[in-house]
N, C-alpha and C positions, 0 to 999 in steps of 0.2 A: 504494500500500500504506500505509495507516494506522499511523505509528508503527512503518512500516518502515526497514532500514537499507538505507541508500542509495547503501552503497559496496562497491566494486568487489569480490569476496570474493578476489580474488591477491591484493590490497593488502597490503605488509607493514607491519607500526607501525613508525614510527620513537620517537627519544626526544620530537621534538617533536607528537605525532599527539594530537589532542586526539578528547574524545566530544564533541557536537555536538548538539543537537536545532535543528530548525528550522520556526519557525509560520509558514505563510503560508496562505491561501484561495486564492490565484492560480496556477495550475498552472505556469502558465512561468515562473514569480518562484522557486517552490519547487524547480522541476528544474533554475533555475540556478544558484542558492545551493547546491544540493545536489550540484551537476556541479564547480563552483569547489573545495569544499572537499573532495571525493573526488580532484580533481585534485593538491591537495595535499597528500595524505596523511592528512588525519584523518576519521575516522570518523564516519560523517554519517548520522539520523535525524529522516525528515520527517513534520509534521504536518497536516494541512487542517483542522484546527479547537482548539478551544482546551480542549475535553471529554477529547479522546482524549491532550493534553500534560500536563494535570494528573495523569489517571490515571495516566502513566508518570511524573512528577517524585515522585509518591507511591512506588515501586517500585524506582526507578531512580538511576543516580548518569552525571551530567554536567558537563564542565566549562564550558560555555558552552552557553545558548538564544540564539537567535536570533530576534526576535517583531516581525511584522507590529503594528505599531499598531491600525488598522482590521479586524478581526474581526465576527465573525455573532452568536459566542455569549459572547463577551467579548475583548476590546480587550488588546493586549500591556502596557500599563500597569495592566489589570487582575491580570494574572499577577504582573507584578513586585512589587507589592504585595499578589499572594496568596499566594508565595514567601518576603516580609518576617514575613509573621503567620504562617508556618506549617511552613517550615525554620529549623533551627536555623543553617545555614550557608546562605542562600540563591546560587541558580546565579548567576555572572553573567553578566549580560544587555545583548544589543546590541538597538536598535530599528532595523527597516531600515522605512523607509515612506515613502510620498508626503507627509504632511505636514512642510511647509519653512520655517514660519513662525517668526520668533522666538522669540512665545511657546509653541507647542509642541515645540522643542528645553529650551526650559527647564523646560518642564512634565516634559519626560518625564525627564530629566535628574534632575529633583527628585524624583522619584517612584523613581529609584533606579535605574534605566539608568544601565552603568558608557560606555556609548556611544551614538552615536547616529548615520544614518548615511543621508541622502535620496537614495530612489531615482529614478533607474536612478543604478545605482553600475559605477564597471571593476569586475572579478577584482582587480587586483591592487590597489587602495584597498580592496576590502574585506578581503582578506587581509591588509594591514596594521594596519587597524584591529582585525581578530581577533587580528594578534600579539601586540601592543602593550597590547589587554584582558590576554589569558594572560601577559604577562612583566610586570603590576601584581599580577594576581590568581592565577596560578598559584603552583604549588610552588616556592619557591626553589632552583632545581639550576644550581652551578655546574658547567660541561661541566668534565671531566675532576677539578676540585677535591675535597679529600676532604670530607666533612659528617658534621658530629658533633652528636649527640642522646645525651645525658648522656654514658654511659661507652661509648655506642656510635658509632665511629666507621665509615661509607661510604666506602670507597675506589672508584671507577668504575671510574676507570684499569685496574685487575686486578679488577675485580666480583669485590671482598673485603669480609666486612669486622671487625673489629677490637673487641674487648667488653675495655674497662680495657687495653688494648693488645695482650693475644693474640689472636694471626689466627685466624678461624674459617673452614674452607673451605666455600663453598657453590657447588652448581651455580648454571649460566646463570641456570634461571628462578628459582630460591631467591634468590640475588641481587636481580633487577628486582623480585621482590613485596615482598620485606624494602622494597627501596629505594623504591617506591610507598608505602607503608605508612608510613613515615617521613614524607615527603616532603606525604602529606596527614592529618597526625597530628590527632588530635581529629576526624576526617571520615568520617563513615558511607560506607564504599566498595559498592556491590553486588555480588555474582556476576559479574554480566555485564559490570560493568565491572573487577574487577578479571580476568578472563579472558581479556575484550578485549583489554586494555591490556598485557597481560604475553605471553599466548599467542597473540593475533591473531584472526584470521576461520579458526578451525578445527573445523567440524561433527565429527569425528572423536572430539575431546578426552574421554576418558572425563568421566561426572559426579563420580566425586569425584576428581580429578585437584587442583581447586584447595583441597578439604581436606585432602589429604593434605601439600602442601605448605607450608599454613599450620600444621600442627604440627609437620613437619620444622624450619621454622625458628622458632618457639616454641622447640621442645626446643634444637635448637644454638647459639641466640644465648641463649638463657636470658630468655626476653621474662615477666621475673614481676615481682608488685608489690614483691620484697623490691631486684628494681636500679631502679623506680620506674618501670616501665611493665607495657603490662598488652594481651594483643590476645584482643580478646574477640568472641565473636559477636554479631550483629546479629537477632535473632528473623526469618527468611523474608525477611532482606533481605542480607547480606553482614556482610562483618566490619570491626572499630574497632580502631588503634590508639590507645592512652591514655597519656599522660605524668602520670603522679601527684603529686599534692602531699606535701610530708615525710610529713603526719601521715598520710596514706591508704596510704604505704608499707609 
């Protein structure tokens, strides 16, 4: 399936469950990388050609690609540096590939590869080096600690949280989206992944289910530009949280 998701639909999210794309040409390469990290909990999307990933990186919001080097219709080094010129916050990127040579670790490496990784690899060296990407480049979330973003304070521990110090109550999913939302601040999130991410693999989910929540928590945390944030829609792609400057306040 072409830029199909590749994981198991029981699967629940955890906090650490990442979205995932993954380019390979190789059919066994692709169902293995794609079997590994289904294995693991996070959310996995495969590709067979380099046509059908840009079209989704266009559309779509990911925290980590996964890219064959050796491509038909362009080269995973070509992506990484088509990613550079053309997001604002480009994904980052692991190379998995047969080339072993010194200087193509360093090429690819310089071309913006936050890793690199010659195959045939174990399961679990790749799952480490996928951790290891996401706990340099991921969201800063200390487990249980609380995180503050101006006058807004996350509490985990009680999925609370706190505006200039009084406690605002929020449900379960009100909580995890606020706290998504934070956590990738300045970051175009999309529908489908912020649905993913908060509510899981649920065909059920009415559609406006994740609108309705992102104004719930607008209206109860008070998300306007006069406490210097701002969560705004994304035109057919998802929604932005924004941290304003004095003067834009």
């Amino acid at each position: 399936m072409v830029g199909g998701m590749a994981t198991d639909p029981t699967a629940k999210p955890s906090g650490d469950s990442m979205r995932i794309a993954v380019l390979d040409d190789e059919a066994a390469m692709l169902a293995f990388v794609t079997q590994t990290l289904i294995e693991a909990g996070h959310y996995c999307y495969d590709f067979p050609n380099a046509r059908t990933l840009i079209s989704r990186l266009r559309q779509d919001t990911f925290d980590l690609v996964i890219l064959d080097w050796n491509m038909p219709d362009k080269s995973g080094v070509e992506i990484i540096q088509w990613m550079r010129e053309n997001m604002d916050k480009p994904v980052p990127s692991l190379l998995l590939t047969n080339r072993n040579s010194d200087e193509d670790i360093v090429a690819g490496l310089d071309a913006g590869a936050d890793d690199y990784v010659i195959k045939p690899v174990q399961p679990s060296v790749l799952l480490a080096r996928i951790n290891a990407i996401h706990r340099r480049t991921g969201p800063r979330e200390a487990i249980g600690a609380n995180e503050s973003y101006g006058p807004f304070t996350l509490h985990p521990a009680r999925q609370m949280v706190s505006v200039d110090g009084e406690n605002v109550t929020l449900t379960a999913k009100e909580f995890e989206l606020a706290a998504t939302l934070f956590r990738n601040m300045h970051r175009p999130l999309s529908r489908s992944y912020l649905l993913e991410i908060v509510w899981g693999r649920n065909p059920d989910l009415p559609t406006r289910t994740l609108d309705a929540h992102i104004s719930r928590i607008r209206a109860k945390l008070g998300l306007r530009p006069e406490r210097g944030f701002r969560l705004i829609p994304v035109y057919s792609y998802g929604y932005r949280l924004e941290a304003l400057e004095a003067e834009d306040s």
